[in-house]
C-alpha positions in Angstrom: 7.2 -56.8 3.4 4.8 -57.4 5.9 4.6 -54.2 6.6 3.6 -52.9 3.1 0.0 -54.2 3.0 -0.7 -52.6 6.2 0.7 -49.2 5.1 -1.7 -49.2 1.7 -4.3 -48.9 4.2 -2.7 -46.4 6.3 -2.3 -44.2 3.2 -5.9 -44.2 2.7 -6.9 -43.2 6.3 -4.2 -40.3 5.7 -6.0 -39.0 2.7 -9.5 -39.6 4.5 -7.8 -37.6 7.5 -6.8 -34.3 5.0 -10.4 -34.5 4.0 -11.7 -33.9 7.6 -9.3 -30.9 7.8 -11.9 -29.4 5.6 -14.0 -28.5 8.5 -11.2 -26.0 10.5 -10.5 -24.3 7.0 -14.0 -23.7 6.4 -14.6 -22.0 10.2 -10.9 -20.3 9.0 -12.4 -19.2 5.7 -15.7 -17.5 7.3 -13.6 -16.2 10.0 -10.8 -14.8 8.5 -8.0 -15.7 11.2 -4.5 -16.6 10.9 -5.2 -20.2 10.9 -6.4 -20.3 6.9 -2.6 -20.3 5.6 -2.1 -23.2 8.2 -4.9 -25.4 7.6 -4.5 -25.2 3.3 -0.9 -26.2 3.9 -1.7 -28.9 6.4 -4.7 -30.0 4.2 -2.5 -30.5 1.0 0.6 -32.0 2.8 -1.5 -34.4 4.3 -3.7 -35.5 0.7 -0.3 -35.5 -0.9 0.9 -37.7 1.8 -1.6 -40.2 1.8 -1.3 -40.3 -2.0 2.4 -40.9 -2.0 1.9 -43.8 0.1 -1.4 -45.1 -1.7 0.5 -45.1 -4.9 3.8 -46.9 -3.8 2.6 -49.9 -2.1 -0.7 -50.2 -4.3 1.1 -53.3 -5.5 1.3 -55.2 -2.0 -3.2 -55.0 -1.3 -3.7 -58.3 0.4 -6.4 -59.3 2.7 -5.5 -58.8 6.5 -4.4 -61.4 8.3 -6.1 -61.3 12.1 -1.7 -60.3 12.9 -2.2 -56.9 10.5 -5.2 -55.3 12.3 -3.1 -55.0 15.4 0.1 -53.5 13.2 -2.9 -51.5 11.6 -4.3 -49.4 14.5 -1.1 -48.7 16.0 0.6 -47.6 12.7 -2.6 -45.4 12.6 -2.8 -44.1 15.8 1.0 -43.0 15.6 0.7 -41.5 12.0 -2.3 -39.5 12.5 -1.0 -37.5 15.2 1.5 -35.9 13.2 -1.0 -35.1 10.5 -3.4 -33.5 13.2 -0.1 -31.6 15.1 1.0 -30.1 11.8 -1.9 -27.0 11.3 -1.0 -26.4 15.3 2.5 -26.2 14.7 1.7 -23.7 11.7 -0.6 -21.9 13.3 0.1 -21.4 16.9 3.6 -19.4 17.7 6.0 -21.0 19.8 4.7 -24.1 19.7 7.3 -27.4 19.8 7.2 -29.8 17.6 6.8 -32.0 20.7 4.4 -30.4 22.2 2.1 -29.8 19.0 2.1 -34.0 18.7 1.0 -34.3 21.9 -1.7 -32.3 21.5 -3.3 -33.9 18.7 -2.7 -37.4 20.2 -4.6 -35.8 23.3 -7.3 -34.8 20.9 -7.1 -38.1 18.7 -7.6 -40.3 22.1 -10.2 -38.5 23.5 -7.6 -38.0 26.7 -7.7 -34.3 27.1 -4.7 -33.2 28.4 -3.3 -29.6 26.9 0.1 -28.0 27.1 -1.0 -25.0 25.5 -2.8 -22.0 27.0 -4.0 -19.1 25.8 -6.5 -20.6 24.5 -9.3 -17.5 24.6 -7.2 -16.1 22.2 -6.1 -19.0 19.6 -7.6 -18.8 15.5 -10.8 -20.2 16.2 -10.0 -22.7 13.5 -7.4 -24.1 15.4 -10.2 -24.5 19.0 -12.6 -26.4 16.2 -9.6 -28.3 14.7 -8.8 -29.4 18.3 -12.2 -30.4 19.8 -13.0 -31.9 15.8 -10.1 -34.2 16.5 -11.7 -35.6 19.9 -15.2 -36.3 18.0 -13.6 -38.3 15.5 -11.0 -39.8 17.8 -13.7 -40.6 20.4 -15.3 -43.8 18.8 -12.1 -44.4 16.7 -11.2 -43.8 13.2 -10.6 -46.9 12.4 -14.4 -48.2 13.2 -14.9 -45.2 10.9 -12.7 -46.3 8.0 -14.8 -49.7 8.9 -18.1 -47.8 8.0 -17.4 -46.1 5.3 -14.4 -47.5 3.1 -15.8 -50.6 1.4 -12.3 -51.7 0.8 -11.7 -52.3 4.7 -14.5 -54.6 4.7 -12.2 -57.4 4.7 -10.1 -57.2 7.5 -12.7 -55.1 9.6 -12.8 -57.6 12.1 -9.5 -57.5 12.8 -9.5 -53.3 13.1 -12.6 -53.6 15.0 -11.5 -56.0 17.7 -8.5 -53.8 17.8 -10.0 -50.8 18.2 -12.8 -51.1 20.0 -12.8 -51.2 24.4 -13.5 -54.4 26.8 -13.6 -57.6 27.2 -16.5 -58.5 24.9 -16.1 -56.8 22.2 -16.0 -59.6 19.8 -20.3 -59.5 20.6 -21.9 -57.8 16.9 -25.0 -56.0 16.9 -25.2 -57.2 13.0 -23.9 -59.7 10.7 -21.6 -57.8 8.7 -19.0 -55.9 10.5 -19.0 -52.7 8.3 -22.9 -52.4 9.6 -22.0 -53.0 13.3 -19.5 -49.8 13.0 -22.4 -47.9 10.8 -24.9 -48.3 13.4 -22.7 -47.3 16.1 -21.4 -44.1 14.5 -25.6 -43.3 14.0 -25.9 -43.3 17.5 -23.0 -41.1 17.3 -24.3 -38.7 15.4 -27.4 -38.6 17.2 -26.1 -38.2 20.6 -23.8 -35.3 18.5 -27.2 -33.4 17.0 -28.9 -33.7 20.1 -25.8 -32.6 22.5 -25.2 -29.3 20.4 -29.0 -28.3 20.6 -29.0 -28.8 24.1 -26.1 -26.6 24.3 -27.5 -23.9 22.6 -30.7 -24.1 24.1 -29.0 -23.6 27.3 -26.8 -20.6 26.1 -24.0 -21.2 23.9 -23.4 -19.9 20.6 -23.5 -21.8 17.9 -19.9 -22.0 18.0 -19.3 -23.1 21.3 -22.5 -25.4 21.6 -20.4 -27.6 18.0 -17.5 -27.3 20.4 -18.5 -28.6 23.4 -20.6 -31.5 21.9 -17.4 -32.2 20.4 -15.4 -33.1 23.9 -18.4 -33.8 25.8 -20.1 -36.8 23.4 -16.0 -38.0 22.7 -15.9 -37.9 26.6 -12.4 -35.5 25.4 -12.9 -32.7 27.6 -10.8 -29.7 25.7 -12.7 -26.3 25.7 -11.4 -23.2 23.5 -11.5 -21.5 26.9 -8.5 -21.7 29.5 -11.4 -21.9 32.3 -12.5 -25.1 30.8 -16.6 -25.0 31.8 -15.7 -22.6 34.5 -16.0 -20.0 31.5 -19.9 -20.0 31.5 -20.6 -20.2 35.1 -24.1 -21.5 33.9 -25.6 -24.2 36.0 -28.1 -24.7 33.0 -25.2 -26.0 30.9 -23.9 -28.0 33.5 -26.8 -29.4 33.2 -26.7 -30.3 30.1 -23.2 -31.3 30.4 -23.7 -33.8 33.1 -26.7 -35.5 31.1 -25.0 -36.2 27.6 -21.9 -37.4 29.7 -24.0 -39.9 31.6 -25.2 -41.1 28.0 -21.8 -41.3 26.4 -20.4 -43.1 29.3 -21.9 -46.1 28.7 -22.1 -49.1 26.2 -23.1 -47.4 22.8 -24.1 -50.7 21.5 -27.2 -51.1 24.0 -28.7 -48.1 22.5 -28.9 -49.9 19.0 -30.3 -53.4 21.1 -32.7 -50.9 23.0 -34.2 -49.3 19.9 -34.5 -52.5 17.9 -36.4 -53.9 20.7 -38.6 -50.8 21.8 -37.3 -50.9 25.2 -35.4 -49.3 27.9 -35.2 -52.1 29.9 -32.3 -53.2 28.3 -30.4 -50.7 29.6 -31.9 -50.9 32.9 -31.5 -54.3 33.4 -27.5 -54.4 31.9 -25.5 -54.4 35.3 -23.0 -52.7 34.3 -25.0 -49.8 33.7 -26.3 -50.1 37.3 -23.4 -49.9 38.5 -21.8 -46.9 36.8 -24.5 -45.3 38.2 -24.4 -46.6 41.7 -20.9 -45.6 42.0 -21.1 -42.1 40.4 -24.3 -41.5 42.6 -22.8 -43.1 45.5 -19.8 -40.9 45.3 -21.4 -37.9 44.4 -23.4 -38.1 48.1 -20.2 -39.5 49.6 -17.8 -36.4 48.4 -20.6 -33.7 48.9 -20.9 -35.0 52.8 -17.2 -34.9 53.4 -16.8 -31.1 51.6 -19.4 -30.1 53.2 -18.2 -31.4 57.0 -14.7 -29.6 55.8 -16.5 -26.5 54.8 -15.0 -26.6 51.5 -17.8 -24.3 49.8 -20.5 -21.6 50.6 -23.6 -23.9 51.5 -25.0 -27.7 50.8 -26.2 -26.5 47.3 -23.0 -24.8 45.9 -21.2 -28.1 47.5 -23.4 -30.5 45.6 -23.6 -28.6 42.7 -19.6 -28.4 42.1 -19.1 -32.0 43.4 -21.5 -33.8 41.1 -20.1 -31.6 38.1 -16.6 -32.8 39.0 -17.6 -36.3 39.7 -19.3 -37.2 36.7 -16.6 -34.9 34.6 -13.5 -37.2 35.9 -15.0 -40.3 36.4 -16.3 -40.3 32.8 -12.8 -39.3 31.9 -14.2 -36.1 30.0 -12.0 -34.0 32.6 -14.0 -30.7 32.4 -13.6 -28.3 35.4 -15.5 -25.3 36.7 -13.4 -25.1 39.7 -9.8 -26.1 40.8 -10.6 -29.2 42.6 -7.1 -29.8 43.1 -8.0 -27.5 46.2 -10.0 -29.9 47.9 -9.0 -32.2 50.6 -6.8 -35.3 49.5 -9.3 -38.0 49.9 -11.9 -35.8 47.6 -9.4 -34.9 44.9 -7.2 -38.4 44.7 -11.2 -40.4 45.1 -12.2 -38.5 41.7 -9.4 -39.2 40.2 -9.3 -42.7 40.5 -13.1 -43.0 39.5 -11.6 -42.1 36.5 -9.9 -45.0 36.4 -12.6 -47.9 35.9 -16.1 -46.1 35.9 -17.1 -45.7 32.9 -19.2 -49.0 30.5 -17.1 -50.9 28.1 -18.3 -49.8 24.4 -18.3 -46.1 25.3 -16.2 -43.5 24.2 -14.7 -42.8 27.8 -11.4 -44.5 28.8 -10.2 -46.5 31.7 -10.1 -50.4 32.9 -14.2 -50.0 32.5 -16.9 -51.3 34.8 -17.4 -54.7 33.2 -13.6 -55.3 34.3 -14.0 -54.5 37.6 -17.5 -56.2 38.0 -15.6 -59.2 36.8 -12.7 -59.3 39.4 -14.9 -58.6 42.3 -17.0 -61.4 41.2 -13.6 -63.6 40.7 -12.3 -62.6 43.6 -15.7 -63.5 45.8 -15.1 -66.8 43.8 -11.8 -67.0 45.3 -12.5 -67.0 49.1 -15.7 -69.4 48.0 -13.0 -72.0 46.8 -11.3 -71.3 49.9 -13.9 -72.7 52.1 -15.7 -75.0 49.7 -13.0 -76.5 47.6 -15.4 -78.9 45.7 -17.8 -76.1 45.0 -18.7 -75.7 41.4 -18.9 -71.5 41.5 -18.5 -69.9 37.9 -18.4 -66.4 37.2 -21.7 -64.8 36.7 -22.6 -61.2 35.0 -25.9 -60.3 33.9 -27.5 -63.9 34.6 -24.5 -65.2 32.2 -21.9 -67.3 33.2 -18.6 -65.9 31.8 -15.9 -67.9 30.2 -12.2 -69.0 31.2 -11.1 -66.9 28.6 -12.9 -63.8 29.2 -11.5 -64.1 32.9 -8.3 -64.7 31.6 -8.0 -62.0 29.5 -9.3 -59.6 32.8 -6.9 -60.6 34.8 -3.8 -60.2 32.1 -5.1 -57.3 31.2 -5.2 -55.5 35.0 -1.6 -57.1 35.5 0.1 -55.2 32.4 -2.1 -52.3 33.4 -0.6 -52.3 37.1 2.6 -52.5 35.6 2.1 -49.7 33.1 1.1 -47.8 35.6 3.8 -48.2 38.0 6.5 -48.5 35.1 5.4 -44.9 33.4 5.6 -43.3 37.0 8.2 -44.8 37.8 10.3 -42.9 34.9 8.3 -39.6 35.1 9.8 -39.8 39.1 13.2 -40.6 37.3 12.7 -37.3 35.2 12.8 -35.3 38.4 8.9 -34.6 38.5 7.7 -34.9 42.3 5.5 -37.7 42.7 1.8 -36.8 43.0 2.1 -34.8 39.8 4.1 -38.1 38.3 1.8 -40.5 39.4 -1.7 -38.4 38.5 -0.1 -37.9 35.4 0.8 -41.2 34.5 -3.4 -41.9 35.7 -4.8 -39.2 33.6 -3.1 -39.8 30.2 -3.4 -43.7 30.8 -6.9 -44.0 31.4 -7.7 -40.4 29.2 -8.8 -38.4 31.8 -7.2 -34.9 31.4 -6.0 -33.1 33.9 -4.4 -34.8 37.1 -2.9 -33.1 40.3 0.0 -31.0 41.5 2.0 -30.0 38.0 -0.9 -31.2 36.0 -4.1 -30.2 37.7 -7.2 -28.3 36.2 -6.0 -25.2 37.2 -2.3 -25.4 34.8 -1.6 -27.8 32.4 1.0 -30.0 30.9 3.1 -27.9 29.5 5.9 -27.1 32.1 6.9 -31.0 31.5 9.7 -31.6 30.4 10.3 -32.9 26.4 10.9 -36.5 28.0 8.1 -36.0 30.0 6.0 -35.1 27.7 6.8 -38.2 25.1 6.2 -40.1 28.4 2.5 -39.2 28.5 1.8 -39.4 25.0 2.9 -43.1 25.2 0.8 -43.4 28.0 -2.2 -41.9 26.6 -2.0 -44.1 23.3 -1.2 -47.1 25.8 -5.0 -46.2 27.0 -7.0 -45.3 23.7 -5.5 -48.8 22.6 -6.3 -51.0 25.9 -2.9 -52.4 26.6 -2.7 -55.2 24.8 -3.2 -54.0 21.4 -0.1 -51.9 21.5 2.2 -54.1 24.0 1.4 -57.2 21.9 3.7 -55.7 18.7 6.7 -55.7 21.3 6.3 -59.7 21.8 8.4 -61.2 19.5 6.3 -63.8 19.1 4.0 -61.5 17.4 6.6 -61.2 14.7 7.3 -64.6 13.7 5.9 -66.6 10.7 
C-alpha cells in the first residue's frame, strides 16, 4: 500500500516521458527512416502506460512522506529505462532486450557507455532519441517533474534531495523548491542554446551541433558516430567541446548566485571550483610531459592537443575520444580514468564522488594527524571560510565507505563472470562514476557489448548506483527503511 502513492506519480512521469518521444518521431517524420514505425509504437505504449497506472491508483494521491521520495526516484530511474529501450529494441535489428535497457539507462544517467555499433548507419531518429535521453537524464527528470508538474510541488523536497548530487544539496537558491529546479533547468537551457551555436559555428550541421550539445552539456558523451569526436578531426570543435565541458562540470547553482549578484567572483572565489581546475590543469601539464618523454605522439603540440581533449573528456565523465587512449602508457590511461572519479563540482551534471567530497576528506584527514599531535586542539573542518558540520562529515565519510565497497563488490563479480580484471575493474569505474568507456574489453576504441548478459545487468546496476549517489538506492535495501 505504500507503494501505490508513489506509483501515481510514476504514472505521470511515464506519460510526461511518451511526450518527450515526440522529438525522435519528428527528426523520423522529416527524415523518412525506419525508425517512424518504432517511435509511434513506443510513443503510444508508453502514453497508454502511464495512463493505465495514473488511472488505477488515482485513489491512493497522498502527500510524500520524506521515506517516498527515495522509493520515488529509484522506482523512476528503473521504469524509465524500459520506456527509453523500447523504440531501440524496435528499431535497431538484433538488438537484446538486455542490451537495449542498458542503453537507455546509459543515456538516462548521463554514463555513456554503448554496446551497440554501427552507429554511422542507425535511423537518425534513433542517434537523436539516444543523445535526447542524456539531455534530459543529465540534470534529472525528476528536478524536471519538480519544475513543471504543480502537483509534485509537495513532496519536491524529498525528490530533489534525492535526486540531486553532493553533500549540500539541501542549500536552495529560492524559497520554493519548484523555483530552485526552474532556475536550474534555465541555466540548462542556456548552456544548451549556447553549446549548439558554438557547434555550428565551428562546423557541424545542424544535426550534429543538437546532438553533441546534447552529451556534451549532460556531460553523457554518446555521439551518432562510432569515432566518437574522432569523427570531425576539427580542433575548432574540440575547442568548443573542451569549453562547454569546463562549464557543465561545475556547480550549476553558482551560475544562478553569480547572475543575481552581477559577479563572477562567486565562482572564482568557490574553492571547489579552484580546484577542479587546478587538478584538470595540473594533469593536463603532467600527462602531456610524460607522453611526450615516451614519444607517444608526433610533436609537443599534437601531444597537448590530444591530452587536454582526453583529460577534460574523462575527468568530466563526458567520455568523448578522438583517439584510443587505451594506447597510452599505463600511468597516463589508468590517471584519466580515475580523474573521472572525483573531479568534477557537486551540482553539475557530471558524475563521480565530486570535488567537494574529496576537498572534505583531505581537510579531515589533515585534521586527523593535527589531533594526533595536539590532542586538545580545537581544529574544525573548514571549506570556503565555513566551518562544516558533524553531519556533513559524517555523511562524507559513509558515503566513500559504501562507495569503496561498491566498487570492490561490483568487480569483484564482473572477475567472477570470467572478465580479466583491468577490463572488470575500469568497468565497474566507468559505469559507477558515468564515465563511458573504460579499458581493455571496454575501452574507447570497442565498447560494451562483447559482455556477457550478467555482465551487462552488472553495469547497469552500477551505473544507476552512480546517477543516484549510493545512498539513495542502497538505503531501500535497509530494512529499516521499511518499517512503520
Amino acid at each position: 500500500m505504500r507503494l501505490l502513492p508513489v506509483a501515481a506519480l510514476v504514472g505521470r512521469l511515464v506519460t510526461l516521458f511518451a511526450l518527450l518521444m515526440l522529438v525522435p518521431m519528428g527528426f523520423a517524420w522529416f527524415d523518412h527512416d525506419r525508425g517512424e514505425e518504432a517511435f509511434m509504437v513506443s510513443t503510444l505504449v508508453t502514453l497508454l502506460s502511464g495512463a493505465v497506472i495514473t488511472l488505477l491508483t488515482r485513489s491512493h494521491r497522498r502527500e510524500l512522506l520524506p521515506r517516498d521520495g527515495f522509493i520515488l526516484v529509484a522506482m523512476t530511474w528503473l521504469a524509465l529505462p524500459v520506456f527509453g529501450a523500447l523504440p531501440l529494441w524496435l528499431a535497431v535489428p538484433d538488438l537484446s532486450p538486455t542490451d537495449a535497457y542498458f542503453e537507455a539507462m546509459s543515456a538516462l544517467t548521463a554514463t555513456g557507455a554503448t554496446v551497440m555499433s554501427g552507429l554511422d548507419q542507425l535511423p537518425l531518429s534513433v542517434n537523436i532519441w539516444r543523445c535526447f535521453m542524456m539531455l534530459v537524464g543529465g540534470l534529472g527528470i525528476i528536478v524536471l517533474a519538480v519544475a513543471v508538474l504543480p502537483m509534485m510541488g509537495v513532496g519536491g523536497s524529498q525528490l530533489f534531495k534525492a535526486e540531486t548530487a553532493g553533500p549540500l544539496k539541501d542549500q536552495k537558491l529560492t524559497p520554493r523548491i519548484a523555483d530552485t529546479a526552474r532556475a536550474l533547468w534555465i541555466i540548462y537551457a542556456v548552456l544548451a542554446v549556447a553549446c549548439t551555436l558554438a557547434y555550428h559555428l565551428a562546423g557541424m550541421s545542424w544535426v550534429d551541433a543538437f546532438m553533441h550539445m546534447c552529451t556534451t552539456i549532460s556531460l553523457g558523451g554518446f555521439s551518432p558516430y562510432d569515432a566518437s569526436f574522432g569523427h570531425f578531426n576539427s580542433p575548432a570543435l574540440e575547442a568548443v567541446a573542451m569549453v562547454f565541458m569546463l562549464l557543465a562540470g561545475i556547480n550549476l547553482v553558482l551560475y544562478f548566485v553569480a547572475l543575481r549578484a552581477r559577479s563572477l567572483s562567486v565562482l572564482w572565489d568557490n574553492t571547489e571550483i579552484r580546484a577542479f581546475y587546478a587538478v584538470l590543469a595540473g594533469s593536463i601539464v603532467l600527462i602531456t610531459a610524460y607522453l611526450s618523454f615516451h614519444g607517444s605522439h608526433d610533436g609537443l603540440g599534437d601531444t597537448l592537443r590530444r591530452t587536454a581533449f582526453h583529460v577534460i573528456s574523462v575527468a568530466t565523465t563526458t567520455g568523448y575520444a578522438t583517439y584510443d587512449y587505451a594506447q597510452w602508457p599505463p600511468f597516463a590511461s589508468l590517471l584519466i580514468i580515475l580523474l573521472g572519479c572525483f573531479a568534477t563540482c557537486a551540482g553539475s551534471t557530471g558524475g563521480g564522488i565530486k570535488m567537494v567530497r574529496m576537498l572534505l576528506l583531505l581537510k579531515q584527514s589533515q585534521r586527523e594527524l593535527v589531533r594526533i599531535v595536539h590532542p586538545s586542539a580545537i581544529n574544525p573542518v573548514v571549506l570556503g571560510g565555513r566551518a562544516v558540520s558533524d553531519k556533513v562529515m559524517q555523511n562524507v565519510i559513509a558515503f566513500m565507505m559504501l562507495y569503496g565497497a561498491c566498487l570492490v563488490g561490483l568487480t569483484m563479480l564482473l572477475l567472477f563472470s570470467g572478465l580479466d580484471p583491468i577490463s572488470a575493474f575500469t568497468a565497474v569505474i566507468a559505469c559507477v562514476n558515468n564515465i563511458g568507456p573504460g579499458l581493455g574489453e571496454v575501452g574507447p576504441a570497442v565498447n560494451y557489448g562483447a559482455l556477457t548478459n550478467f555482465q551487462t545487468w552488472v553495469c547497469t546496476f552500477a551505473m544507476l548506483l552512480g546517477r543516484l549517489e549510493l545512498l539513495s538506492v542502497l538505503v531501500l535495501f535497509t530494512p529499516g527503511f521499511w518499517r512503520r
